[in-house]
C-alpha positions in Angstrom: 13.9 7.4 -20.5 11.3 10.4 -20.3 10.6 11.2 -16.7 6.3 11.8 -17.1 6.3 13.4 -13.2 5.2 12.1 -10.3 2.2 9.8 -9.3 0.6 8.6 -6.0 0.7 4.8 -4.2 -2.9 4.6 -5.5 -1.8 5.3 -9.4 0.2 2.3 -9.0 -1.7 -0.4 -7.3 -4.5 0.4 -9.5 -2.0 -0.3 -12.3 -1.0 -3.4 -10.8 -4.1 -4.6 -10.1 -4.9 -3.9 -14.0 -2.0 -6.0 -15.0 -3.1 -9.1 -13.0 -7.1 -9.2 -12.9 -7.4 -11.5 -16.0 -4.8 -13.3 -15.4 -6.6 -17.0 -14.1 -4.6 -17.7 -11.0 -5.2 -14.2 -9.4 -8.8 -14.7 -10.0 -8.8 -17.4 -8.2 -7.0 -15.8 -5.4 -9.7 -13.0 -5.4 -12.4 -16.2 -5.0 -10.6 -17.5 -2.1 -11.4 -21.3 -0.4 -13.5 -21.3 0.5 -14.9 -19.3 -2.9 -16.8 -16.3 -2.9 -17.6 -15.3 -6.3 -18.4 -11.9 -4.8 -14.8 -11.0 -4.0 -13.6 -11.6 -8.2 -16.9 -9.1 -9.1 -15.7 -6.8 -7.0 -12.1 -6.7 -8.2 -13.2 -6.6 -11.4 -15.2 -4.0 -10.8 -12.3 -1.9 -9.2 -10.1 -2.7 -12.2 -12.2 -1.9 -14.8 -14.0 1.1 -13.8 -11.7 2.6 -11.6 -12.2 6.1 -9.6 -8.8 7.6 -8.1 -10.9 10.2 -6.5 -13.0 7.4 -4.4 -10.8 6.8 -1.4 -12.7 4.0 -0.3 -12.1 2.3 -3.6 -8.2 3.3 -3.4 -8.6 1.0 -0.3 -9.9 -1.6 -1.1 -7.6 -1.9 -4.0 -4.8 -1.5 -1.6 -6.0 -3.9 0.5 -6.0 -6.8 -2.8 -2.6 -5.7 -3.8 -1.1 -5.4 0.2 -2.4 -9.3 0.6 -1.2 -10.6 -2.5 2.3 -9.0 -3.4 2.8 -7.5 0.3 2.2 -3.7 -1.1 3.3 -1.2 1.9 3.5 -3.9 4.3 7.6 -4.8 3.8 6.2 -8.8 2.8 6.4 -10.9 0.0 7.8 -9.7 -3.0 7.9 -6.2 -0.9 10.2 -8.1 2.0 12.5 -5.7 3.5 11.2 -2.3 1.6 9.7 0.6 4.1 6.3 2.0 3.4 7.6 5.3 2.0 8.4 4.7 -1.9 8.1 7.6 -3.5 6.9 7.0 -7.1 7.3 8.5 -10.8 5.8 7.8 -14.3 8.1 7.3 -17.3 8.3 6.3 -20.6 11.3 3.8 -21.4 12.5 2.3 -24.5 12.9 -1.3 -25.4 16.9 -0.7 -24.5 15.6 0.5 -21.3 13.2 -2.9 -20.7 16.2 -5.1 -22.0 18.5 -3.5 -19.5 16.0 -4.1 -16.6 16.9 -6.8 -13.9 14.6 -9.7 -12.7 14.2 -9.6 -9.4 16.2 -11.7 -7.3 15.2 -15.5 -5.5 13.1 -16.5 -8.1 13.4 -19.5 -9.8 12.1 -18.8 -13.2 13.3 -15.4 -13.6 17.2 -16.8 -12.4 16.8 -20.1 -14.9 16.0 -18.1 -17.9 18.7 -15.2 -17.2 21.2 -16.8 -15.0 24.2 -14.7 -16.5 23.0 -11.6 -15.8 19.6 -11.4 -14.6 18.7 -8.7 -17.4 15.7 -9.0 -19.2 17.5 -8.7 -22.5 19.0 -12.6 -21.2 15.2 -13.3 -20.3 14.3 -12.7 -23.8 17.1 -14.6 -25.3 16.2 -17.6 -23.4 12.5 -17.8 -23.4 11.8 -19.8 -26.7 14.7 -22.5 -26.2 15.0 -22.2 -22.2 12.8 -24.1 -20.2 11.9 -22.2 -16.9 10.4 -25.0 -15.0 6.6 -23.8 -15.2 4.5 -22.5 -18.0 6.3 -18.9 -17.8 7.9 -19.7 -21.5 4.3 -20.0 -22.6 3.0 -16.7 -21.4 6.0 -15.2 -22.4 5.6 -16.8 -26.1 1.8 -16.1 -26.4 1.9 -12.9 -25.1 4.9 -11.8 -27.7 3.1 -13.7 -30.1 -0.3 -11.1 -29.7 1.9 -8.3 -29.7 3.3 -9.5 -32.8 0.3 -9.9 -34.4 -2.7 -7.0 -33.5 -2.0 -4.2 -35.2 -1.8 -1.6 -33.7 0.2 -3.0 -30.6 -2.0 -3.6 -28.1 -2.0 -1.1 -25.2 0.1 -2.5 -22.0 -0.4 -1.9 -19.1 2.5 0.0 -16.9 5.5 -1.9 -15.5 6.1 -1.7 -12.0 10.4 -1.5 -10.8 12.7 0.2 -8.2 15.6 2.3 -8.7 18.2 0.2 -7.0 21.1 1.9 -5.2 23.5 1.5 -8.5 20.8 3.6 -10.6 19.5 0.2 -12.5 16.3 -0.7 -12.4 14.8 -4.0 -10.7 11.3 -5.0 -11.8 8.9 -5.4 -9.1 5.5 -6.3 -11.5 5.4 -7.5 -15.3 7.8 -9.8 -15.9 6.2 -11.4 -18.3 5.1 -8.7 -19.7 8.9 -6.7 -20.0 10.6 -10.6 -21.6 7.5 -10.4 -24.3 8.2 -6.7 -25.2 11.7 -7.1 -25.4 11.5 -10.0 -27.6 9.0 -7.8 -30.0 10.6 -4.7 -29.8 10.3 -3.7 -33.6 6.3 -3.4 -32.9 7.0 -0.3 -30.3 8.9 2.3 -31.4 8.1 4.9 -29.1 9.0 2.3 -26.2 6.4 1.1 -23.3 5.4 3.3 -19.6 6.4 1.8 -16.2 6.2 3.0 -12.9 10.0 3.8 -11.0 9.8 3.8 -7.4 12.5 4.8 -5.4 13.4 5.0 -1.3 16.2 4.4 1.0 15.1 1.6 2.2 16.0 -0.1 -1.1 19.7 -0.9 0.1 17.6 -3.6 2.4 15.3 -5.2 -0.3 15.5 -9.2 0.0 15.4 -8.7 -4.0 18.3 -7.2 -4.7 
């Protein structure tokens, strides 16, 4: 793991926000019901011509990621964390990602790794495991693409927590992390994630 320094709260919502703007569902969260077309331009717009020096747009990008995933507001996938992460850039290697834990009280992530919760189980699983949604589909298309396109397509960051026993948790990219284990071979010089770390960790309803 190559520790690339730190970044800010904004670095990584943006990132997350990235990760999940084409994804169907979360456009259709953006719409809302009832649906305001308005709401998907404009998170579009944020993700795809982003400005970190625009604080209002760091907001509102906030904002979409503190209502959907609970960002800074201890909810949701957040449940239990304080608003005080502190964050840092690295690059890890595929043994890194494979090492990586799912986090905890979810269904599909438990079903396809129940042994051990590792992504490296995740990966295992994913073609011969039913998860009990389409999540072996993404996983298989996605590993499928990055396969195929040559050069490997550019991915975006994952998004994990340092747990109290030095592993790492994901908190975003789940997906994402099964498909690039499971492809490894196609990059060598290993993927970038986002690390956040904070005492307040010991209390995650994750863990």
């Amino acid at each position: 793991m190559e520790d690339h320094g730190a970044v800010t709260d904004d670095q990584v919502i943006l990132a997350w926000l990235q990760a999940e703007i084409e994804s169907p569902p979360f456009q259709a969260y953006l719409i809302g019901d009832p649906p305001k077309p308005t709401h998907l331009a404009r998170g579009l717009a944020l993700a795809r011509s982003p400005d970190l020096d625009n604080a209002e747009h760091n907001a509102e990008r906030r904002r979409i990621i503190a209502s959907a995933h609970g960002f800074g507001r201890g909810a949701l996938i957040f449940s239990g964390l304080g608003d005080d992460i502190v964050w840092r850039k690295a690059r890890v290697s595929i043994t890194d990602v494979a090492a990586m834990l799912y986090s905890n009280r979810n269904a599909t992530w438990t079903t396809l790794a129940p042994a051990t919760r590792k992504v490296a189980e995740g990966a295992s699983n994913a073609a011969h495991v039913f998860s009990g949604d389409d999540t072996n589909m993404h996983i298989l298309s996605l590993a499928r693409i990055i396969c195929h396109t040559e050069p490997a397509p550019e991915l975006s960051e994952l998004i994990c927590l340092r747990l109290p026993d030095g592993s790492i948790s994901l908190l975003e990219g789940h997906t994402r992390a099964t498909a690039i284990v499971m492809e490894g071979h196609k990059l060598p010089r290993g993927v970038e994630a986002f690390i956040g770390d904070s005492p307040s960790i010991k209390s995650w309803a994750y863990l």
